[in-house]
GUVOMAR-962104 format. One record per residue (C-alpha): x, z, y. Coordinates in pm, whole numbers, plus 50000, padded with zeros to 5 digits. Layout:
N
XZY ...
***
This chain:
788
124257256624448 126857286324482 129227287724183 128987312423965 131047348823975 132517360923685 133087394423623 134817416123349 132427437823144 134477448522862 137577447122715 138917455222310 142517455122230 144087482622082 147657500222098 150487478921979 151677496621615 154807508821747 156497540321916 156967545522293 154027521422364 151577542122532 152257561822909 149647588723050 150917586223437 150397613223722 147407590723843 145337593723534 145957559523436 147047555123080 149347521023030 149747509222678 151257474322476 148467455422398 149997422822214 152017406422443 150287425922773 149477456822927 146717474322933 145827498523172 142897520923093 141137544723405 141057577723209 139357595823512 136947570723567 134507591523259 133907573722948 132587539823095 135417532023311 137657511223018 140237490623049 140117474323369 142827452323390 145577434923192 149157428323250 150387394523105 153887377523146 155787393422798 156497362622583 156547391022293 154937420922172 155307449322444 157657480822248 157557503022476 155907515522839 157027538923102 155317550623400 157657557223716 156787591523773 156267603624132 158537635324181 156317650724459 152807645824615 153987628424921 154267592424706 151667583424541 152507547624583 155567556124383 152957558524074 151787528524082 154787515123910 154807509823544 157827493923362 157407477723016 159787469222732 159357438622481 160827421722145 161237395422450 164267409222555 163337417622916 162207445923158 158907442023357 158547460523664 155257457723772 153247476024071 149727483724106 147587486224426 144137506924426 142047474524449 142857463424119 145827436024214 148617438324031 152027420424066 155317413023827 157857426224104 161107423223891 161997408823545 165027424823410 167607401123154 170947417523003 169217430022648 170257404722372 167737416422142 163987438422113 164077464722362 162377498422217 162307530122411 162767535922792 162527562023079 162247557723426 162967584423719 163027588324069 166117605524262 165357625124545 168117618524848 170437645224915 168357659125271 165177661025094 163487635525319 161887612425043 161397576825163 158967555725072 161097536424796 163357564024618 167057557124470 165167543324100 167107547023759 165537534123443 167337536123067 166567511822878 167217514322447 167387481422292 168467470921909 171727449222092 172887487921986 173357493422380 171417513822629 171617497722983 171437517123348 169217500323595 169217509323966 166907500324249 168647518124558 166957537924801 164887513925051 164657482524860 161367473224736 162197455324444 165587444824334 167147462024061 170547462023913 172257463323608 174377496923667 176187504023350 175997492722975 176467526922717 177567508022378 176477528122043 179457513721829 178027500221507 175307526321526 171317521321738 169737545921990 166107551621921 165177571222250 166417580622607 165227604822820 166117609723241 165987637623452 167307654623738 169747686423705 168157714223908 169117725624245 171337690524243 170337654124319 173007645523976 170517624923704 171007637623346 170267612323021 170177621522658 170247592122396 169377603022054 169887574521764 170387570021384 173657589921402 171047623621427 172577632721744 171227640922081 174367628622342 174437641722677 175707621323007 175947625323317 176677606523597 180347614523815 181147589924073 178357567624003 179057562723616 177527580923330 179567599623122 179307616522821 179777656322813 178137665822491 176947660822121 173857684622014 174407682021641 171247699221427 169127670021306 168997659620970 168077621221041 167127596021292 165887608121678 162877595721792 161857614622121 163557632322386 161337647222741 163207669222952 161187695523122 162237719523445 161567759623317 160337780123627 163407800823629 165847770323696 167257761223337 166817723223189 164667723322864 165077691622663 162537687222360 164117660822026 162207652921722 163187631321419 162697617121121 163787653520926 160317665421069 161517691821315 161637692821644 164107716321850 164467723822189 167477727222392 168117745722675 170757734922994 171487770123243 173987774523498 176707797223413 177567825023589 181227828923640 180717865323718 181467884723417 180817917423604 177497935623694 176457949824004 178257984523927 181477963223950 181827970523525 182667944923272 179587935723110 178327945222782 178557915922553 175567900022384 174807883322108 174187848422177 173717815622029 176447790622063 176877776622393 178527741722455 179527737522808 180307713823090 181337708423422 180637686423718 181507680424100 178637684024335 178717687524721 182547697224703 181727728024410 182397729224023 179277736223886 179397744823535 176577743523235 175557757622929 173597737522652 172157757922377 169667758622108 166557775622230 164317769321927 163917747021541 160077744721546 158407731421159 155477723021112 155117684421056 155137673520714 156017639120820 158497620121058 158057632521410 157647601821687 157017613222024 157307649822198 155807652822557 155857684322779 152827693122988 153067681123297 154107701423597 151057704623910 152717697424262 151987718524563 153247697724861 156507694824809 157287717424532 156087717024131 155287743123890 154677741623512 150697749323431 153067769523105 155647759722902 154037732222586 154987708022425 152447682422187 154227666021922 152537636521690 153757626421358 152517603321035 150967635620886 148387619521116 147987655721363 149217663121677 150467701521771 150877717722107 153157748222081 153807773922330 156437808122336 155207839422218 154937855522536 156727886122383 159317880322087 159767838722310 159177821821945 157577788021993 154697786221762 152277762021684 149197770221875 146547738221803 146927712821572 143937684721593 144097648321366 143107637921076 143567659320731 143817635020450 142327599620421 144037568720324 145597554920681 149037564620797 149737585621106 150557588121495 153367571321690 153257588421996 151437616422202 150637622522538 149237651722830 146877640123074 148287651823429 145907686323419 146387692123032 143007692722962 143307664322771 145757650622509 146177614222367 147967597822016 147977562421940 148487555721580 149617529021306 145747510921284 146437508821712 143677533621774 143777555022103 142227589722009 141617612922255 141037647522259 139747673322506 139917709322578 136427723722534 135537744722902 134387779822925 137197796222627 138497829822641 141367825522850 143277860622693 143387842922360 145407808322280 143977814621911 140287809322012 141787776022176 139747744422084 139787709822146 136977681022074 137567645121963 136587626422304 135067586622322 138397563922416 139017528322448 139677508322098 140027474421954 141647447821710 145427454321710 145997420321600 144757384121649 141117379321683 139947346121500 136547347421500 133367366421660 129647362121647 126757376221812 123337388821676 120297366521739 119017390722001 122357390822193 122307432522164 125867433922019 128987417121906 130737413121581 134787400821580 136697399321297 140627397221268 143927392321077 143887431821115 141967430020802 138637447920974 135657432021096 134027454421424 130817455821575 130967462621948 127647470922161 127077493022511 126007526722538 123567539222725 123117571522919 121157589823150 121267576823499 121357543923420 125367544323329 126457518723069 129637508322919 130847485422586 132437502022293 132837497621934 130137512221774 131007504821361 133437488621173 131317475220893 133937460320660 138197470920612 139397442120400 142727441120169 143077402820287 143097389420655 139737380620823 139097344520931 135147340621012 132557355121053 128697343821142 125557364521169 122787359420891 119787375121094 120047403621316 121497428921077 122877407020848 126407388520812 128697365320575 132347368120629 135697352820494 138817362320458 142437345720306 140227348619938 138287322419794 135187342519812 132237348920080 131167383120122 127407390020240 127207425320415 123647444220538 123867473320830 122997504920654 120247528420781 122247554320915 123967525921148 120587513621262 119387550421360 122927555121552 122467521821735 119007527721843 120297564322020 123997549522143 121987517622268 118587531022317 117057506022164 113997507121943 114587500621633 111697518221440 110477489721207 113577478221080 114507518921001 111617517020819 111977488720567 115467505220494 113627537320389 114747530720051 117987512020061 121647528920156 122117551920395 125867537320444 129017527720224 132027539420088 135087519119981 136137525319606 139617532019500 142097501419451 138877482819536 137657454519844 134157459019826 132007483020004 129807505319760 126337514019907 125977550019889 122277559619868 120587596319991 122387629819889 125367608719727 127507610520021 130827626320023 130697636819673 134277643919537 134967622519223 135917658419061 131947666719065 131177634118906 131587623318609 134287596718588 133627565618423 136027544018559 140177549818599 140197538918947 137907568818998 140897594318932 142267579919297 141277591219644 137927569819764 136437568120146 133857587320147 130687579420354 129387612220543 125497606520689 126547616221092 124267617221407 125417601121673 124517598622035 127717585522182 130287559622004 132087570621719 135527585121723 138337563821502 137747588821211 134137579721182 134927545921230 137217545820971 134937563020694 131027562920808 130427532020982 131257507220643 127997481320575 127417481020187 128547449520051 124697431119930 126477398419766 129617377219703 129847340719674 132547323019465 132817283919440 135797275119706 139307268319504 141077278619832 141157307920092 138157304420339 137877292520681 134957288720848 131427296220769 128517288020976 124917302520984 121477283920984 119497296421274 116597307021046 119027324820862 117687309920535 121067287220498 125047293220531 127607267020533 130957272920420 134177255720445 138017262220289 141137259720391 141887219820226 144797191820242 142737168420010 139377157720048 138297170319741 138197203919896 137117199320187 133757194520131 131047215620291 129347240520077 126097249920202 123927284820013 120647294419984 120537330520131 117467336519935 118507332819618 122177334119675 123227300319533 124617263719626 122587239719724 124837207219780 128617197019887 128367180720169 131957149920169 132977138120511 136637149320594 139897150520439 141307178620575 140527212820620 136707217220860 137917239221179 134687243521297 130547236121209 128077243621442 124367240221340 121807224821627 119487252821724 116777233621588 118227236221249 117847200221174 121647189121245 124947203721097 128097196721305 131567195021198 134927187521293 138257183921112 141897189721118 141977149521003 140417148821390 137097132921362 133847149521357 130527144321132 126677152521169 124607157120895 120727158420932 117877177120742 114747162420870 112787198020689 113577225820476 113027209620162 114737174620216 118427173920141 121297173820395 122117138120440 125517121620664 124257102320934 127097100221217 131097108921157 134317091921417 137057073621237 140537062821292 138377033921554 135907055221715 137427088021755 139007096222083 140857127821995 144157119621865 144797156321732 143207180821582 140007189921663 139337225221721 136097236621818 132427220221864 128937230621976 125437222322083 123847220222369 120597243222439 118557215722373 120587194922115 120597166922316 124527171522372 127237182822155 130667192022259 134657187222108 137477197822184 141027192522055 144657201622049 145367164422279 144017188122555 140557174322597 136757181322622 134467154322513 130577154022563 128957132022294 125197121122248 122867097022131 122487060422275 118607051822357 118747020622199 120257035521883 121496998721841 125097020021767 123567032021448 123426995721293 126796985521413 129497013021353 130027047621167 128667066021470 124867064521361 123817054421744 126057083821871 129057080522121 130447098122430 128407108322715 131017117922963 134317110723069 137067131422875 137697163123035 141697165623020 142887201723092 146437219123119 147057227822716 145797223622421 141827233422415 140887258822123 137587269422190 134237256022358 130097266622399 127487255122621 125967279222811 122047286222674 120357275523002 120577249123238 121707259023609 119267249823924 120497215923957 119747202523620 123547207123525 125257218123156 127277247723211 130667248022947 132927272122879 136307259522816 139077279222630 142957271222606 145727276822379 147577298022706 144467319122712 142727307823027 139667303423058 137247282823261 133907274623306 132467236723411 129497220323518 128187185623394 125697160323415 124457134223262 123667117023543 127487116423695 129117118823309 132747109323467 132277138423682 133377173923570 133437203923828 135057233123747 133217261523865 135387294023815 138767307523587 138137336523426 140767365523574 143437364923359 143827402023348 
***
């Protein structure tokens, strides 16, 4: 038999929830933190092309990303280099190739603490001639209050150096920013910090020295781009925390203070020039930095500022025009442009989100055309935005941009997921405090990709578990001692059955009468069904009857959709009305576990006694308990039931395991197998468990690194001598690399009457091996999931 292929369909992760961590490079890849990774995400590949591979070595969250930017059209090699910042420490340079591969090529240690902003840039040599690795300078910001000077010289492929450490006295730098002066090969940084100055260097004999302090801001930098204006001069763009954003501009000066009649000329009135000097090619070459413009217009702190890219024509590069997008926490975005005749910069489009109860955007970001802009924001969302075609070019006013479908995910640690009965979509919940439903979209021509379709509950506590209840139906729990029973709404089921094309007439119909969606009340956790005609209804139009009603309230708005919802919809029309809580656990919940019937639900708490540990099982007709089920003294990590419904497995941090049987519906649940300090033969905690397809088998696995198979003896003699009830293991432990979390049986059984299990590990690999019963000390690994 030929061993299975694996192949990645979909992944969900979203931006990390901090600044600098997202880069749009001149390939139309888009690189952003994701956890302790990168992500990069094929933004030309159309709305199905996703994330495609991930970029793990960071021991810590990922601050910040940087694209090496190619400076002409003749390397594109050049970018496919990305360099990444973490709370690590370190520096990753890492290089891409076009068939997916991807390589760490240099790990770079000076930083004694998180590093936060960087820029990278590429030096062209003095004759033009660019080889195929550049003279490389990256500026690093870290909170060690230092910004350090990395060099990879011209031919190497991938050493760097350490070329200079700039020291910020008692004060941090918050951004850094590298170009190139113009019609010189002399690199040019700015460093703006908590001091509310923009500091300009420059590097003389091969050391970076500083030749000016732009003084203007009100409080902490937190983006600096330079950009090349056609006629020669240096723009450089700063934005802070005082909400304004001004833009600076470097010029030659001309020493001649005559005109071409050989008269003095006539003086003009000019802002305030601050100049400086440097040596180039045996000349003096002298500059003036200015302020070209104060633009307002945020009502919040300003995070990132990002010219449009420039378009390259062999060799040389032109601006498409002069703009510049800015993103703040007023949650918009803003690209402004000159005023072609009085040179003002004004704010030309402004897209986001007006109001709501989330805060705002970290960073911004051009594609390479400019038809497109990007934010990523504090929930980690990616929204995207694109310029709608066929506009009247004569007028920027007319100017409009649509909300476009973009990658999306949990921005913090998945615990649990679940999948509906009929395997059509996926529900994950998270310490984020949101549980989402993912599923794939379908379009014409047979083109299909995974999204997130709804986000059916945002919680005030962290998620834990989660476990479907029927095909539109789910319990979850959260760090709160109660369960919370949630229903899909109709207006969900008539947007799944258009995104997903799939026919969901019947069940539309026996929601004619119940809620078209939900809405999340003010200073409140539960989700409020909202029923026909009561959506979006301002509390001001209604009469109040409650104080919590005087405060703003997500409001459900009935929406048609035939691709997957943006982040705003996700955030306000895709809630599930909360249908029923259930209280009787005295401590936050851990695990719940649905019957495959979906007429039971057990539940478990977090316990260090055995008192509450026991095993609550409901009744999801009537919504009440039907017995405690007592086997472990410690909290139950995992319960499984068999997919006959006649066995409930579970397994403890006190590491045994226990079945309890229910020969029928009616008859009570009743112990009949659990290990002990004898028969168990995990010596840690046990993690996860699970059936077999035909509940013949069931599976273990623990923190002491292994897999165990277990079933019943023949003879069931077992079941008169020990604790075991006839059961015992059926295979040989399988003992794997780290500490196993997670385990499932696949639902068939392959072509040569083997059990296919999928085996998941603390490190995050994992792998997928075969079994049999026949050869239970022998355990074949078939294939590792790609760790990207």
């Amino acid at each position: 038999m030929a061993a299975p292929t694996v192949k990645t369909r979909y992944i969900s992760v979203a931006c990390n929830r901090v600044p600098n961590s997202l880069s749009w490079g001149g390939n139309g890849h888009v690189a952003f933190g994701a956890n302790t990774s990168v992500a990069i995400y094929d933004s030309q590949g159309g709305d199905s092309s996703g994330i495609n591979r991930m970029l793990n070595g960071h021991q810590d969250r990922v601050n910040c990303v940087k694209w090496i930017q190619c400076p002409t059209a003749q390397a594109d090699a050049g970018c496919q280099e990305i360099v990444s910042g973490s709370s690590d420490n370190t520096l990753k340079v890492w290089k891409l190739s076009s068939t997916h591969q991807s390589s760490c090529v240099a790990t770079l240690k000076g930083h004694t603490a998180t590093i936060a902003a960087l820029d990278t840039l590429y030096l062209p040599p003095p004759d033009g001639a660019l080889p195929s690795n550049p003279r490389t300078l990256i500026a690093s910001v870290s909170a060690d209050s230092t910004v350090r000077i990395w060099e990879r010289l011209a031919g190497e492929e991938e050493e760097f150096t350490e070329k200079q450490v700039i020291a910020c006295g008692s004060g941090f730098a918050m951004a850094a920013a590298l170009c190139v002066i113009p019609t010189t090969t002399v690199p040019i940084l700015a460093i703006g910090g908590d001091d509310s100055k923009v500091n300009i260097y420059v590097e003389r004999d091969g050391t970076f020295d500083k030749v000016q302090s732009l003084v203007g801001h009100e409080d902490w930098i937190r983006g600096l781009q330079f950009a090349i204006h056609d006629n020669g001069d240096l723009l450089l763009a700063s934005c802070s925390q005082d909400c304004f954003i001004r833009i600076w501009r470097i010029s030659p000066v001309n020493e001649s203070s005559e005109n071409i009649n050989g008269q003095p000329e006539v003086e003009e009135i000019r802002l305030k020039e601050n100049c400086f000097s440097l040596a180039y090619k045996g000349s003096d070459l002298s500059f003036a930095v200015s302020l070209e413009s104060v633009m307002a217009g945020h009502e919040q702190w300003v995070y990132e500022v990002h010219w449009q890219p420039a378009i390259y024509s062999g060799s040389t590069s032109r601006h498409q025009e002069m703009c510049l997008l800015s993103a703040s926490m007023d949650k918009t975005m803003i690209i402004w442009r000159p005023d072609e005749e009085s040179g003002v910069w004004l704010d030309q489009v402004r897209v986001g989100e007006v109001g709501g109860n989330t805060l705002g955007l970290y960073g911004c970001q051009f594609s390479p055309d400019g038809m497109s802009i990007m934010a990523h924001g504090f929930q980690g969302a990616i929204h995207l935005w694109t310029k709608l075609a066929n506009q009247n070019t004569e007028s920027q006013v007319a100017e409009r941009w649509s909300p476009s479908v973009a990658v999306g995910g949990h921005y913090d640690g998945v615990q649990d997921l679940d999948w509906d009965p009929e395997g059509t979509f996926l529900v994950s919940v998270s310490v984020d405090q949101t549980t989402r439903l993912h599923a794939c979209w379908r379009r014409e021509g047979n083109q299909t990709s995974w999204h997130e379709i709804a986000r059916p509950q945002v919680h005030g506590y962290d998620m834990q578990c989660i476990a479907m209840v029927g095909r539109f139906k789910f319990v979850s729990g959260a760090d709160e001692k109660v369960l919370r029973i949630f229903e899909a709404p109709r207006n969900f089921l008539e947007n799944l059955s258009k995104i997903s094309q799939l026919d969901l007439d019947e069940e539309i119909k026996e929601r004619k009468s119940q809620a078209e969606g939900a809405s999340v009340p003010a200073l409140g956790l539960s989700n409020k069904a909202v029923f026909s005609g009561e959506g979006g209804m301002p509390a001001s139009d209604r009469e109040i009857t409650h104080p919590s009603e005087l405060y703003p309230e997500i409001y459900f708005a009935l929406v048609n959709l035939t691709s997957p919802p943006t982040e705003e919809h996700l955030l306000q029309n895709t809630l599930w009305p909360e249908t029923q809580k259930l209280y009787g656990h005295g401590f936050e919940i851990f695990c719940v576990a649905a019957h495959p019937a979906g007429n039971l639900i057990a539940s478990v708490c977090k316990a260090s006694k055995a008192e509450y540990a026991s095993i609550i099982i409901w009744d999801t007709e009537k919504w009440h308990q039907v017995c405690q089920l007592a086997a472990h003294s410690l909290t139950v990590t995992q319960m499984a039931f068999s997919h006959s419904g006649h066995h409930l497995l579970s397994v403890s941090r006190d590491r045994t395991w226990a079945i309890f049987h229910q020969p029928s519906s009616e008859a009570p649940f009743q112990l009949i197998a659990k290990t002990d300090k004898k028969t168990s033969v995990h010596t840690r905690i046990i993690w996860s468990c699970c059936w077999s397809h035909d509940d013949k088998f069931f599976a273990t696995a623990s923190r002491d690194k292994k897999v165990i198979i277990w079933g019943q003896s023949s003879d069931g003699e077992g079941e008169r001598s020990t604790s075991l009830g006839g059961y015992g293991p059926a295979s040989s432990p399988l003992t794997t690399s780290d500490a196993v979390t997670a385990v499932d049986f696949a639902p068939i059984i392959s072509s040569d009457n083997s059990y296919m299990l999928a085996v998941g590990l603390e490190s995050g690999l994992i792998a997928i091996y075969k079994w049999r019963k026949d050869t239970q000390d022998v355990w074949t690994q078939c294939v590792t999931f790609d760790s990207r």
